[in-house]
PyMOL Python script that loads the backbone (N, CA, C, O; Angstrom):
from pymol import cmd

cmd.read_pdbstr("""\
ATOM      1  N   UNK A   1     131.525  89.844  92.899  1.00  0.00           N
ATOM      2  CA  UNK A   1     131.350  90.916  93.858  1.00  0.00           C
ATOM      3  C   UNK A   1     130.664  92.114  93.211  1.00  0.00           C
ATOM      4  O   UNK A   1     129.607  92.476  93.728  1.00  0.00           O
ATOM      5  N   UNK A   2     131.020  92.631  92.385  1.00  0.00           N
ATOM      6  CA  UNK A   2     130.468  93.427  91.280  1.00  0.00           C
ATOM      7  C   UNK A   2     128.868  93.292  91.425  1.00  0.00           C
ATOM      8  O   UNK A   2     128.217  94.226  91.893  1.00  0.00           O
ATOM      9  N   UNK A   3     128.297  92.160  91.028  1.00  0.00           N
ATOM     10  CA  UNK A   3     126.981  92.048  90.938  1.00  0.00           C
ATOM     11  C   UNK A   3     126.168  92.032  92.236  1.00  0.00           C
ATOM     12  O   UNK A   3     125.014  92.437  92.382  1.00  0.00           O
ATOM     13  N   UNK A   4     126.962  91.503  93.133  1.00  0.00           N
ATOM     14  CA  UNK A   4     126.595  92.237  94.168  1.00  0.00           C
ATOM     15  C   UNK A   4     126.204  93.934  94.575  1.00  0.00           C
ATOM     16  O   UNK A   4     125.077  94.414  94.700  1.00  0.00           O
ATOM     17  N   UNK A   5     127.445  94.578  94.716  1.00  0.00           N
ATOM     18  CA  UNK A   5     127.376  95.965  94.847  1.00  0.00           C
ATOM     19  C   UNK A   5     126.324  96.110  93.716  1.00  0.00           C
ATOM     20  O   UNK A   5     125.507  96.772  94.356  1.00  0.00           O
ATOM     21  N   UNK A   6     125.692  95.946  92.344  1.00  0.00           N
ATOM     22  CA  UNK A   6     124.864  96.222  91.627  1.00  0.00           C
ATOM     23  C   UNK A   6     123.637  96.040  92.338  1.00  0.00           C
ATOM     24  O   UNK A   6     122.958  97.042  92.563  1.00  0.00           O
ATOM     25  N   UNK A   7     123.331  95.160  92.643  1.00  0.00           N
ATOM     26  CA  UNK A   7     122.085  94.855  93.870  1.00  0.00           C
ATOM     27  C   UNK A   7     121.792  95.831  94.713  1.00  0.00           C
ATOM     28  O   UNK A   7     120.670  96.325  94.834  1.00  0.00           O
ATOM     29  N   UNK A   8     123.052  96.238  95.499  1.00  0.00           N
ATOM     30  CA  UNK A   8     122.946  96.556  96.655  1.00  0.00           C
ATOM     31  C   UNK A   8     122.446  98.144  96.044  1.00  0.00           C
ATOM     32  O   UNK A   8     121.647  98.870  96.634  1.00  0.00           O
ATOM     33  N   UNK A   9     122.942  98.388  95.077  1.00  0.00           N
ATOM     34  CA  UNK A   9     122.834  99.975  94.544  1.00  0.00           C
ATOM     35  C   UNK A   9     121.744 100.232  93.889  1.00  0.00           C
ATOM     36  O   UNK A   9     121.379 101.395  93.712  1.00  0.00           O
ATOM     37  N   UNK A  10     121.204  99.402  93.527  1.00  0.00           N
ATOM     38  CA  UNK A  10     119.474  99.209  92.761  1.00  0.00           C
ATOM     39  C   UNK A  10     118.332  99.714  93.830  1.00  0.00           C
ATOM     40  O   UNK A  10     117.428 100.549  93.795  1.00  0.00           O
ATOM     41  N   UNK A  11     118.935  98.596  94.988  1.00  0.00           N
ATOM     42  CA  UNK A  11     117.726  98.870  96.062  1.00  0.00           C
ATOM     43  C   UNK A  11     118.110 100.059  96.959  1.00  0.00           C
ATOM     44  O   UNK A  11     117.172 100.586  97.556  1.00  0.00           O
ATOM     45  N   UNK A  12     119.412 100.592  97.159  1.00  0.00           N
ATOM     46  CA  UNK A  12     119.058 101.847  97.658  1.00  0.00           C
ATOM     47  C   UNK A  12     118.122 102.985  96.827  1.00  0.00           C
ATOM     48  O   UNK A  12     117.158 103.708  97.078  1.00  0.00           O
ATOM     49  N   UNK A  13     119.164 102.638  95.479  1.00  0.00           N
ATOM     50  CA  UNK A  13     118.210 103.820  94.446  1.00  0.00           C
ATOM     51  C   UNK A  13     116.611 103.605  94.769  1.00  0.00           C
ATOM     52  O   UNK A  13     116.009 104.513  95.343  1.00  0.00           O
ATOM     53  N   UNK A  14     116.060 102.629  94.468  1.00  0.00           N
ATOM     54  CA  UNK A  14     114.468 102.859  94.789  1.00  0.00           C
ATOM     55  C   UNK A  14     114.472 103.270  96.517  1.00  0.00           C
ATOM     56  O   UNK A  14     113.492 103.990  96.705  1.00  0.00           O
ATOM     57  N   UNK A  15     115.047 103.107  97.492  1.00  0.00           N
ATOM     58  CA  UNK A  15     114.741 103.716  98.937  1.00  0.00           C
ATOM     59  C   UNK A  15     115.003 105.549  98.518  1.00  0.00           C
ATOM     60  O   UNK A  15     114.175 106.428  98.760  1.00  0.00           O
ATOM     61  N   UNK A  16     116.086 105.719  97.986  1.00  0.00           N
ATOM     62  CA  UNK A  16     116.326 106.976  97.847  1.00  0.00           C
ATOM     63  C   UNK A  16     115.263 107.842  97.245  1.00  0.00           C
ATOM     64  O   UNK A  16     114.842 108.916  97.676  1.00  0.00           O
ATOM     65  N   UNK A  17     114.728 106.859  95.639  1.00  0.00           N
ATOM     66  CA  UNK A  17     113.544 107.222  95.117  1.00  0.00           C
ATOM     67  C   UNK A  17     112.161 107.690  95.865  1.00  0.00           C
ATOM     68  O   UNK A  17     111.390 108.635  95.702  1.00  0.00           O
ATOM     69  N   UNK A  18     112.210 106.760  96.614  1.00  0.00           N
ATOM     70  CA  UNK A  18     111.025 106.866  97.583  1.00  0.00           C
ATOM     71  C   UNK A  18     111.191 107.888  98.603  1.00  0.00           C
ATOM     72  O   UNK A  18     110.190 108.600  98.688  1.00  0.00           O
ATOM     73  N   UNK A  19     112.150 108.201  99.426  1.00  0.00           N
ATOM     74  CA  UNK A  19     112.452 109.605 100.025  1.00  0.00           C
ATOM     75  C   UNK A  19     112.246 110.376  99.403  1.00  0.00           C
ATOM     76  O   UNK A  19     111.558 111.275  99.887  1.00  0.00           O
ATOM     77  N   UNK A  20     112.688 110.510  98.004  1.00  0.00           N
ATOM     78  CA  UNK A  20     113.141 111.862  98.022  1.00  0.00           C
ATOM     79  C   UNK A  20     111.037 111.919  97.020  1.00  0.00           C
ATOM     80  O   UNK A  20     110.581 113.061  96.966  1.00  0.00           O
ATOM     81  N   UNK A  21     110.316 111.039  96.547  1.00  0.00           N
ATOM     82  CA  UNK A  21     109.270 111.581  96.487  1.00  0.00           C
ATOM     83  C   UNK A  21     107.947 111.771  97.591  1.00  0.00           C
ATOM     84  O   UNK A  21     107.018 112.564  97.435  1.00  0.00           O
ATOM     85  N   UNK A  22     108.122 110.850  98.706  1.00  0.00           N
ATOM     86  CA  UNK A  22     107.665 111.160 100.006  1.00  0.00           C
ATOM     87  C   UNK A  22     108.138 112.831 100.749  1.00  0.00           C
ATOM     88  O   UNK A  22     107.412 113.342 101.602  1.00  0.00           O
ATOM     89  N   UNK A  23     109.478 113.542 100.244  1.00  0.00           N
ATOM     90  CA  UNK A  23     109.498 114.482 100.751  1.00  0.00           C
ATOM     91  C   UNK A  23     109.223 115.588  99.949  1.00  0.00           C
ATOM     92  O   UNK A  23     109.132 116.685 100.501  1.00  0.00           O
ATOM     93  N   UNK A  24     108.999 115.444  98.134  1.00  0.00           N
ATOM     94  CA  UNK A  24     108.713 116.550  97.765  1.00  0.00           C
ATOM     95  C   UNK A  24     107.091 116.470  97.941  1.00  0.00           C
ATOM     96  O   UNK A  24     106.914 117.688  97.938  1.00  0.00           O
ATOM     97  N   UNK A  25     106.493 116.225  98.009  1.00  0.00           N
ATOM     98  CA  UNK A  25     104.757 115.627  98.041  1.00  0.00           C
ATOM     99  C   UNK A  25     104.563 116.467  99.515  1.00  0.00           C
ATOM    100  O   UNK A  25     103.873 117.486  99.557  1.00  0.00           O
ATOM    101  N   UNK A  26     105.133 116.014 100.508  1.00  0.00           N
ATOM    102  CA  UNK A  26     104.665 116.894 102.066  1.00  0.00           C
ATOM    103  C   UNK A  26     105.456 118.052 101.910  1.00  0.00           C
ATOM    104  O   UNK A  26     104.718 118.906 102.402  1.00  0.00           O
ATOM    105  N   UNK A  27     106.238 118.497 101.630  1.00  0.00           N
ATOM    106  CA  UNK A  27     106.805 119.982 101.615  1.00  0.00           C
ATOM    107  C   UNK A  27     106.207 120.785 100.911  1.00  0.00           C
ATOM    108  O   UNK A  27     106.101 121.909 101.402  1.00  0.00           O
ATOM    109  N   UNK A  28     105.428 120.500  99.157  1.00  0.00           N
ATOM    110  CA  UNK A  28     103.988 120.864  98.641  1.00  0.00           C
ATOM    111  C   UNK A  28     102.847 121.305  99.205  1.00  0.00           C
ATOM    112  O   UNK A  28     102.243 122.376  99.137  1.00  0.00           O
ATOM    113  N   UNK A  29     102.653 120.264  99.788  1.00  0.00           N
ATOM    114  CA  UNK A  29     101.461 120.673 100.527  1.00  0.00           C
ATOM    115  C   UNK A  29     101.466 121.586 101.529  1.00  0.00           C
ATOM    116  O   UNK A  29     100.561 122.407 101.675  1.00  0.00           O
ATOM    117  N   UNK A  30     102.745 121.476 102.473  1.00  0.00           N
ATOM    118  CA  UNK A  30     102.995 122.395 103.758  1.00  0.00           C
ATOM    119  C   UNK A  30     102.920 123.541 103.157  1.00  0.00           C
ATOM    120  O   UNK A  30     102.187 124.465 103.508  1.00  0.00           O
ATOM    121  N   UNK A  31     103.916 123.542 101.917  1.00  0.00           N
ATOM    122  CA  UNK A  31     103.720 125.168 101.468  1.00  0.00           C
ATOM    123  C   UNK A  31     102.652 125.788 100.973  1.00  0.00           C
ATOM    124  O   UNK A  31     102.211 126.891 101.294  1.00  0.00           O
ATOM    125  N   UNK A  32     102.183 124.908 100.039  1.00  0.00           N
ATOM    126  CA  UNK A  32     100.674 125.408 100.174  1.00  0.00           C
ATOM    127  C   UNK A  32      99.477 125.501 101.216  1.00  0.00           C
ATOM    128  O   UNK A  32      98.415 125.790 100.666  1.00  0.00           O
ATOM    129  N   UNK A  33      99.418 125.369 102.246  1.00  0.00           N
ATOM    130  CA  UNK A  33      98.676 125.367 103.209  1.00  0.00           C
ATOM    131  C   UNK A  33      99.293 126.411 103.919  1.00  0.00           C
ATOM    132  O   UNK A  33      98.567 126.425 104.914  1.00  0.00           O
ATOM    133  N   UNK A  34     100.145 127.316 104.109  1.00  0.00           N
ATOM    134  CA  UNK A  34     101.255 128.268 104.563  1.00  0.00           C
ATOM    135  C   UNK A  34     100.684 129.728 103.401  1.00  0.00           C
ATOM    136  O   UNK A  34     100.537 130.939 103.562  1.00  0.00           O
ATOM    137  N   UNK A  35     100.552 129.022 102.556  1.00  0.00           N
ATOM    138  CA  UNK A  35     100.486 130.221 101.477  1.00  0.00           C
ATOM    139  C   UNK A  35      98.622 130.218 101.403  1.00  0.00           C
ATOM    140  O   UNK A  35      97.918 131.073 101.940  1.00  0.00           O
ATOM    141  N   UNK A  36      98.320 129.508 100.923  1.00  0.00           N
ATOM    142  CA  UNK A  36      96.792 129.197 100.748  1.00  0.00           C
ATOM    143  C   UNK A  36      96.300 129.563  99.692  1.00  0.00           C
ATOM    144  O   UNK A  36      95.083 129.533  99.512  1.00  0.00           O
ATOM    145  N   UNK A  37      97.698 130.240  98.220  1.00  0.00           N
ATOM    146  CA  UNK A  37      96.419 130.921  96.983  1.00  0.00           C
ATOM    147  C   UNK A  37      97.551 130.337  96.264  1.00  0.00           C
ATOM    148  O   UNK A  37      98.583 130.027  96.859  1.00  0.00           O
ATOM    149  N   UNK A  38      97.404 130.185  95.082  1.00  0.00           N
ATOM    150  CA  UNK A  38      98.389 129.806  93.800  1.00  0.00           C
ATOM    151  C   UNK A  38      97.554 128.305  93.200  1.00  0.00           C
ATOM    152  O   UNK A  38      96.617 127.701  93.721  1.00  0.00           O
ATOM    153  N   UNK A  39      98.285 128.015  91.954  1.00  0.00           N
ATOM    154  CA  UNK A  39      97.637 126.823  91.593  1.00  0.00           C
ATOM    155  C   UNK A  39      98.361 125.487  92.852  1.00  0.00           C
ATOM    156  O   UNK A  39      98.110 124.310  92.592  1.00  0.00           O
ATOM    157  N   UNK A  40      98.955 125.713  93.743  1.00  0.00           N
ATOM    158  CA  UNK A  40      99.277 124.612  94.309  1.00  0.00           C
ATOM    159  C   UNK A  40      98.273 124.861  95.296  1.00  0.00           C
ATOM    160  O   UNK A  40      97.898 123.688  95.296  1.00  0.00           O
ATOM    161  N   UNK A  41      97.582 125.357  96.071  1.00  0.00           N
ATOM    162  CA  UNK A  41      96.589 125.340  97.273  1.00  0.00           C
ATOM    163  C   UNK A  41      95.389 124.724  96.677  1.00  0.00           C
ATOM    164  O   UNK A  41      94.294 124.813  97.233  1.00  0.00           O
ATOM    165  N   UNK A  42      95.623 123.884  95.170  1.00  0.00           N
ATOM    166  CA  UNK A  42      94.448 122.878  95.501  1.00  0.00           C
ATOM    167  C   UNK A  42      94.737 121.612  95.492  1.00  0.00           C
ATOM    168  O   UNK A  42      93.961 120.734  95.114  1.00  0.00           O
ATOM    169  N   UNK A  43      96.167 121.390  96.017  1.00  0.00           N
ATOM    170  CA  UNK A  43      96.975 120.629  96.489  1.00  0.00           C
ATOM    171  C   UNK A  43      96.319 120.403  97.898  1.00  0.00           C
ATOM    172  O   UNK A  43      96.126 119.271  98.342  1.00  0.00           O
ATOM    173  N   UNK A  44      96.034 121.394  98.479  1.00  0.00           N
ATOM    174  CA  UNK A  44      95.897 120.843 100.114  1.00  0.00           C
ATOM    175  C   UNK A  44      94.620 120.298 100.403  1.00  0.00           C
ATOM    176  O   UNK A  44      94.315 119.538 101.323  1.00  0.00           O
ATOM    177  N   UNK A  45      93.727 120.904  99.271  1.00  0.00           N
ATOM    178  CA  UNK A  45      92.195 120.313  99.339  1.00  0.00           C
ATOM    179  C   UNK A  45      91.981 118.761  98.479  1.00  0.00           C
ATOM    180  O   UNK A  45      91.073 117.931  98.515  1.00  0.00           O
ATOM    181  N   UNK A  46      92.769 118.805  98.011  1.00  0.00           N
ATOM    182  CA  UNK A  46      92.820 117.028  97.569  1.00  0.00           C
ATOM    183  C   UNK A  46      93.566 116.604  98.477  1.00  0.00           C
ATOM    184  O   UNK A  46      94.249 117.298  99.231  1.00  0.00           O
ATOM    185  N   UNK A  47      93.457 115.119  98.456  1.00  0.00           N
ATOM    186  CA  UNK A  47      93.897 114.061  98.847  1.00  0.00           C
ATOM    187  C   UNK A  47      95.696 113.595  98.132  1.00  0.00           C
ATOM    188  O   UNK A  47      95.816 113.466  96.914  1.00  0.00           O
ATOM    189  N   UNK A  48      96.538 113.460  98.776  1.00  0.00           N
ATOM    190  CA  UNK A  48      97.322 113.233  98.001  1.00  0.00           C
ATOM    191  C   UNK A  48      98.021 111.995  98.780  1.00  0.00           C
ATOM    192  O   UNK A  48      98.350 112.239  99.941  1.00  0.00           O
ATOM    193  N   UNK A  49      98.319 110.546  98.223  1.00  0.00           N
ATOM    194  CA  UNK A  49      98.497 109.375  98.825  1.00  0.00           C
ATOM    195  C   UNK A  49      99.555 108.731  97.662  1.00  0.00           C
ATOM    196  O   UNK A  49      99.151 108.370  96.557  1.00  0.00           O
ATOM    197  N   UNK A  50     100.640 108.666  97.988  1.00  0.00           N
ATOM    198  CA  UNK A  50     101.948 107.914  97.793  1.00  0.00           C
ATOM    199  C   UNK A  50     101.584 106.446  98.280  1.00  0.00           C
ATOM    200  O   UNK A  50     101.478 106.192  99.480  1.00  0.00           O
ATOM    201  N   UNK A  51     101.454 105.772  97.576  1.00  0.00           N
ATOM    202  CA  UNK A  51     101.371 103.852  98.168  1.00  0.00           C
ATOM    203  C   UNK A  51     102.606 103.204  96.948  1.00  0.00           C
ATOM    204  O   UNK A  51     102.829 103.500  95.774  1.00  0.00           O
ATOM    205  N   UNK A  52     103.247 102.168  97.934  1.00  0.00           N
ATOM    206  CA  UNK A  52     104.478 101.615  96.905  1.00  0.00           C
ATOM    207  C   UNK A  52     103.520 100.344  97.002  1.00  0.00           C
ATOM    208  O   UNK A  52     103.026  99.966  98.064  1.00  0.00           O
ATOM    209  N   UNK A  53     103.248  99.522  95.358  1.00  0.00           N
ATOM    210  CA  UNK A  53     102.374  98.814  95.806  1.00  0.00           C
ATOM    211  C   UNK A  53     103.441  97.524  95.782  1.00  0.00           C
ATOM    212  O   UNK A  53     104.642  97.568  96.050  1.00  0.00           O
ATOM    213  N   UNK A  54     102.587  96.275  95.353  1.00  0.00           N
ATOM    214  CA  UNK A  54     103.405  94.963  95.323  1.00  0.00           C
ATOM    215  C   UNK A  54     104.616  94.744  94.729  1.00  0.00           C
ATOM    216  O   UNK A  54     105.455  94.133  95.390  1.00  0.00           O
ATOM    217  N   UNK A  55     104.967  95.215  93.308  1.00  0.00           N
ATOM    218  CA  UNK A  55     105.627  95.075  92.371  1.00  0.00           C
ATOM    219  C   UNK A  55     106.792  95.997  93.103  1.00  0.00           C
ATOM    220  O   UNK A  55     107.940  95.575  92.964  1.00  0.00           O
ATOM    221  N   UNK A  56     106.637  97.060  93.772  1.00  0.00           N
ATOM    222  CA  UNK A  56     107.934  98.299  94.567  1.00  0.00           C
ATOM    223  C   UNK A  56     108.638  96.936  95.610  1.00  0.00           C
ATOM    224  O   UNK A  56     109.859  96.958  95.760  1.00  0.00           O
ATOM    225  N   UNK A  57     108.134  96.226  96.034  1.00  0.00           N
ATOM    226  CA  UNK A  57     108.519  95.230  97.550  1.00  0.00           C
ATOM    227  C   UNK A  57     109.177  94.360  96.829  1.00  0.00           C
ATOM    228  O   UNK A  57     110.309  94.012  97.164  1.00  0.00           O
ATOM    229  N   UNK A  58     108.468  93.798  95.548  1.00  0.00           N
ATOM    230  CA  UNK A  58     108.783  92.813  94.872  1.00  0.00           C
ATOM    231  C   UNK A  58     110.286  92.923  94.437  1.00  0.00           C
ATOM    232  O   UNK A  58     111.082  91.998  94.596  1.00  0.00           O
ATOM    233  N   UNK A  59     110.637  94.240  93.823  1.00  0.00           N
ATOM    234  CA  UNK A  59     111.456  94.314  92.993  1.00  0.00           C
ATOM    235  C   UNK A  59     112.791  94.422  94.356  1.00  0.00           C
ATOM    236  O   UNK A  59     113.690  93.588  94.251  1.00  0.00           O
ATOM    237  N   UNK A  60     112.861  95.261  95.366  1.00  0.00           N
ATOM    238  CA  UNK A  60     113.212  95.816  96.441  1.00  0.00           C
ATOM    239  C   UNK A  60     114.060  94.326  96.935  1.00  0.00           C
ATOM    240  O   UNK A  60     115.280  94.210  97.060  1.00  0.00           O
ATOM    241  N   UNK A  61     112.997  93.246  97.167  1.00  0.00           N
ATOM    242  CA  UNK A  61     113.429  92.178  97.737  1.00  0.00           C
ATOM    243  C   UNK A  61     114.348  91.116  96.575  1.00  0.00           C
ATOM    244  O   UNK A  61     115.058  90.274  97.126  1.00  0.00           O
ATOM    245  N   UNK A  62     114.351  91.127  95.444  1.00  0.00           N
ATOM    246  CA  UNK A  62     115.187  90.966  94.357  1.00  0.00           C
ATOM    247  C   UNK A  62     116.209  91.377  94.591  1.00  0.00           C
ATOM    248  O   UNK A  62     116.931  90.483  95.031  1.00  0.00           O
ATOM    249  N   UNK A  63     116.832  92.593  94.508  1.00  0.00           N
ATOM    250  CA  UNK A  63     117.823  93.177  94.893  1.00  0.00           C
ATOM    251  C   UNK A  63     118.482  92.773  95.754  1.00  0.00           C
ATOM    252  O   UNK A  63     119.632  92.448  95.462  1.00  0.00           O
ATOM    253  N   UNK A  64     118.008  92.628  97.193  1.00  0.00           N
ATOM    254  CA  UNK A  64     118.504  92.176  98.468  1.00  0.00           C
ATOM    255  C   UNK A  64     119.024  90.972  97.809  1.00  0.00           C
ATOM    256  O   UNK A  64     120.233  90.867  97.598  1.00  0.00           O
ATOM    257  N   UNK A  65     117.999  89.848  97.392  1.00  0.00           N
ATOM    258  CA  UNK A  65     118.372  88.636  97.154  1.00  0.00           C
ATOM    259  C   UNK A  65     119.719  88.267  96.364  1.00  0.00           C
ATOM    260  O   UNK A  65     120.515  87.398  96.717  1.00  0.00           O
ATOM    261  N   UNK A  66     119.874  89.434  94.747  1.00  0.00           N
ATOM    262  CA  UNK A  66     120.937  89.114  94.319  1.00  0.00           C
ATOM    263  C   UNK A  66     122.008  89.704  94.983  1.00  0.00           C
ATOM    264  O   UNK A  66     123.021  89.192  94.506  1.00  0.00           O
ATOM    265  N   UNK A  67     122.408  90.781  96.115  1.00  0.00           N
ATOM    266  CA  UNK A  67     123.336  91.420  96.266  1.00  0.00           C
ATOM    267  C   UNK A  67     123.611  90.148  96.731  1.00  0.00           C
ATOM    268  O   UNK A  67     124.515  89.486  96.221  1.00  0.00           O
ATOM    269  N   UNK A  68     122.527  89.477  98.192  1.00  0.00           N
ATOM    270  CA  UNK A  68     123.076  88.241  99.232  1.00  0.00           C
ATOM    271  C   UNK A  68     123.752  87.149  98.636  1.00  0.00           C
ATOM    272  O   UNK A  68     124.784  86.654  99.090  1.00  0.00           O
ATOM    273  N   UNK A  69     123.035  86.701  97.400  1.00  0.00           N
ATOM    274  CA  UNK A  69     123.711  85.575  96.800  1.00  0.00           C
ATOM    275  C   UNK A  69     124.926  85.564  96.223  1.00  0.00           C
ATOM    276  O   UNK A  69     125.668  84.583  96.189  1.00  0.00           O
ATOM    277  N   UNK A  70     125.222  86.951  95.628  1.00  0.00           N
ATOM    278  CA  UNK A  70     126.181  87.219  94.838  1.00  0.00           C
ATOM    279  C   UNK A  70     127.845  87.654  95.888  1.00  0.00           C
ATOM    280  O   UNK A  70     129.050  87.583  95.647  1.00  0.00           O
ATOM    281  N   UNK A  71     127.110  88.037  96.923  1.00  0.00           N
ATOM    282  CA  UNK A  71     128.292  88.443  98.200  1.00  0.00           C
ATOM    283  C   UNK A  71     128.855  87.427  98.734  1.00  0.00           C
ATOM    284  O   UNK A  71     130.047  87.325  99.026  1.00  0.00           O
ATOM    285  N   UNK A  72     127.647  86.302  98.941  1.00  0.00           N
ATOM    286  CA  UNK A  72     127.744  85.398  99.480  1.00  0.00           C
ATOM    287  C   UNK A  72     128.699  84.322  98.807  1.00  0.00           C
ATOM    288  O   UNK A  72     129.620  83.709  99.347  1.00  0.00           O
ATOM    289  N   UNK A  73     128.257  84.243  97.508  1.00  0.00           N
ATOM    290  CA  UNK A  73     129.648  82.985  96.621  1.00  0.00           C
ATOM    291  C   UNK A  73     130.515  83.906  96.679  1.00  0.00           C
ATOM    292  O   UNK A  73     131.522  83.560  97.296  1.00  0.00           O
ATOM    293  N   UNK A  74     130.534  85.277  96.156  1.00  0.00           N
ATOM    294  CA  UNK A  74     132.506  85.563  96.114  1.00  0.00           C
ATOM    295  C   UNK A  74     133.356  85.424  97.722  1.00  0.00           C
ATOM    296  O   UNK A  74     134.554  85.138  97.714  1.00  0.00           O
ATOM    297  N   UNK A  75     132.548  85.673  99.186  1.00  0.00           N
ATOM    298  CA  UNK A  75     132.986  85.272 100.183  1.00  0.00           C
ATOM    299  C   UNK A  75     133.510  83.695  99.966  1.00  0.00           C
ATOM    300  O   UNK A  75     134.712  83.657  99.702  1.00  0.00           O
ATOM    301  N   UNK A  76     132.882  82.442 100.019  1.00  0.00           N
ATOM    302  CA  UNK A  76     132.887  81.304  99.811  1.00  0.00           C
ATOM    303  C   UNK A  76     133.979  81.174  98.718  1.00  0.00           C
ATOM    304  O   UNK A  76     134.960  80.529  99.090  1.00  0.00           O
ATOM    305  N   UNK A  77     134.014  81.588  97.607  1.00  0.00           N
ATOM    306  CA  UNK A  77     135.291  81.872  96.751  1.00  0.00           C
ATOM    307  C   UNK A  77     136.501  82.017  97.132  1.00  0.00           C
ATOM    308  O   UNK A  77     137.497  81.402  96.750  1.00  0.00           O
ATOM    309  N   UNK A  78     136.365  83.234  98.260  1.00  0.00           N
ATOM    310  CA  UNK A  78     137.407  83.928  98.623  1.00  0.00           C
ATOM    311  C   UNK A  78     137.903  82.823  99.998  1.00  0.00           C
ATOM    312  O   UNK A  78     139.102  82.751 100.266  1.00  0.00           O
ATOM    313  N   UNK A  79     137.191  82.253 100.559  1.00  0.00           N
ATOM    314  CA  UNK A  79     137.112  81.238 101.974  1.00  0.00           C
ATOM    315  C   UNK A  79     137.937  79.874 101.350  1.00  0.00           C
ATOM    316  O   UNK A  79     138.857  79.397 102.014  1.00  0.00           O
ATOM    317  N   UNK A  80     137.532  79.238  99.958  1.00  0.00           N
ATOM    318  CA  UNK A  80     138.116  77.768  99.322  1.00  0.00           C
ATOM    319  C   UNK A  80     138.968  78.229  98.642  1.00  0.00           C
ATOM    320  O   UNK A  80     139.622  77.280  98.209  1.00  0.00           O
ATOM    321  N   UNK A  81     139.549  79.610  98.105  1.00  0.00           N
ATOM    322  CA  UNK A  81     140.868  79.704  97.365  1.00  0.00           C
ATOM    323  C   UNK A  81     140.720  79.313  95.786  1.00  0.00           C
ATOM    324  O   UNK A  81     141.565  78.774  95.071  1.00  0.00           O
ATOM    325  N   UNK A  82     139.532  79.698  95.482  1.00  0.00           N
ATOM    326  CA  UNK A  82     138.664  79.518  94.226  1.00  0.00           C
ATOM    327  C   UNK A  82     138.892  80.547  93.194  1.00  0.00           C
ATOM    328  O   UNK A  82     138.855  80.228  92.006  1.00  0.00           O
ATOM    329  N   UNK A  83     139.127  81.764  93.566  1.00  0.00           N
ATOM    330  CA  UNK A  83     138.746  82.670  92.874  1.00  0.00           C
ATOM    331  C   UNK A  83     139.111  82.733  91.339  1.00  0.00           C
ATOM    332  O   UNK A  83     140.264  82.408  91.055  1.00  0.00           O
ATOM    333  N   UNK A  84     138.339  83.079  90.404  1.00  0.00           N
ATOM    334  CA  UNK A  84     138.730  82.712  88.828  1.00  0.00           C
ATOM    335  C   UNK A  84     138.876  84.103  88.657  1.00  0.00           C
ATOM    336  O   UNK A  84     138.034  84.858  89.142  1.00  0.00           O
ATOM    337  N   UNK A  85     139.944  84.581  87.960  1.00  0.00           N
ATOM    338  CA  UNK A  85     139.758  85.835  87.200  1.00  0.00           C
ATOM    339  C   UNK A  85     140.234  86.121  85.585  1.00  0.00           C
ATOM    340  O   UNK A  85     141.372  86.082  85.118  1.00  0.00           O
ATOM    341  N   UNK A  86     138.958  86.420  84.917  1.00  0.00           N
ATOM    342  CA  UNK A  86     138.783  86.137  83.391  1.00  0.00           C
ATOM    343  C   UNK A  86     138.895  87.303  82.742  1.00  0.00           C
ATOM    344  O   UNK A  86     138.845  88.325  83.428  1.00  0.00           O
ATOM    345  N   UNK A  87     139.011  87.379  81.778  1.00  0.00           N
ATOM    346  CA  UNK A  87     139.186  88.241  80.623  1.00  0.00           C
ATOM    347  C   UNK A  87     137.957  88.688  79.776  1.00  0.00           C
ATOM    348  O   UNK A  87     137.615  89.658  79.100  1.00  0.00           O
ATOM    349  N   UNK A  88     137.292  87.033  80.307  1.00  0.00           N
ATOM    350  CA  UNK A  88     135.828  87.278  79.064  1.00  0.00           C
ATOM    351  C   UNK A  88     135.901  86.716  78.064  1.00  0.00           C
ATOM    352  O   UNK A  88     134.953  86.761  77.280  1.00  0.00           O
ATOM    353  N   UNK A  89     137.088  85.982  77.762  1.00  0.00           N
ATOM    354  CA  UNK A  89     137.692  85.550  76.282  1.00  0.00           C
ATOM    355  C   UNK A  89     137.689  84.032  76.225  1.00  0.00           C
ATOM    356  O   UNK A  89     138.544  83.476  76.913  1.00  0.00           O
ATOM    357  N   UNK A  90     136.665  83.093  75.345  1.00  0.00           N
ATOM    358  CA  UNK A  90     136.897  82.096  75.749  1.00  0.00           C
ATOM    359  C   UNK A  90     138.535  81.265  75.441  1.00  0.00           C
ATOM    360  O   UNK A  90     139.433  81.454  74.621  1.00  0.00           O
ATOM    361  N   UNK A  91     138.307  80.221  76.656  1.00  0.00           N
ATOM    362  CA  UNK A  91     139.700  79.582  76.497  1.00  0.00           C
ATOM    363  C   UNK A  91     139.660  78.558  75.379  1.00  0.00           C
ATOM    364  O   UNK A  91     138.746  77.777  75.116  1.00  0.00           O
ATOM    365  N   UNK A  92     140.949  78.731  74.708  1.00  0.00           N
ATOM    366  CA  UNK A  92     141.229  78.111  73.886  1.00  0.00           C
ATOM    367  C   UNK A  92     142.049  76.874  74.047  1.00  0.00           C
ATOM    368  O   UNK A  92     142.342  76.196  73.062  1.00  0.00           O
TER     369      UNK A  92
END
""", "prot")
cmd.dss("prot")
cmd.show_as("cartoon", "prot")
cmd.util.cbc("prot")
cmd.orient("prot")
């Protein structure tokens, strides 16, 4: 279950990542276009383009995959009365 929730917390972090730099990038610019002089108002005369390319989806859909798989056997675990709980220590 653990490695699950690890999944699941990976791929929010990159959604969160991605908010929170999609919103400092347009609030930049707004302010500079509001203000119109400082070194940021040549912020508004460039181009400024955020793209998440293949490798952002790639990694994104990893995540999903291990949270699903990993949720998915400890359910099935928890469903056949399976569950192992270890120490880490091999048995002797």
């Amino acid at each position: 279950m653990l490695q699950g929730i690890i999944g699941l917390a990976g791929m929010m972090s990159l959604f969160l990542m991605r908010v929170q730099l999609d919103n400092k990038y347009t609030h930049q610019i707004q302010s500079a276009a509001s203000n119109n002089n400082g070194p940021i108002s040549q912020l508004v005369n460039s181009d400024i383009a955020i793209e998440y390319e293949t490798a952002y989806w790639i990694v994104i859909i990893c995540f999903l995959l291990i949270a699903a798989i990993n949720i998915y056997s400890y359910m099935e675990q928890m469903k056949n009365g399976k569950m192992e709980i270890s120490d880490g220590l091999p048995v002797s």
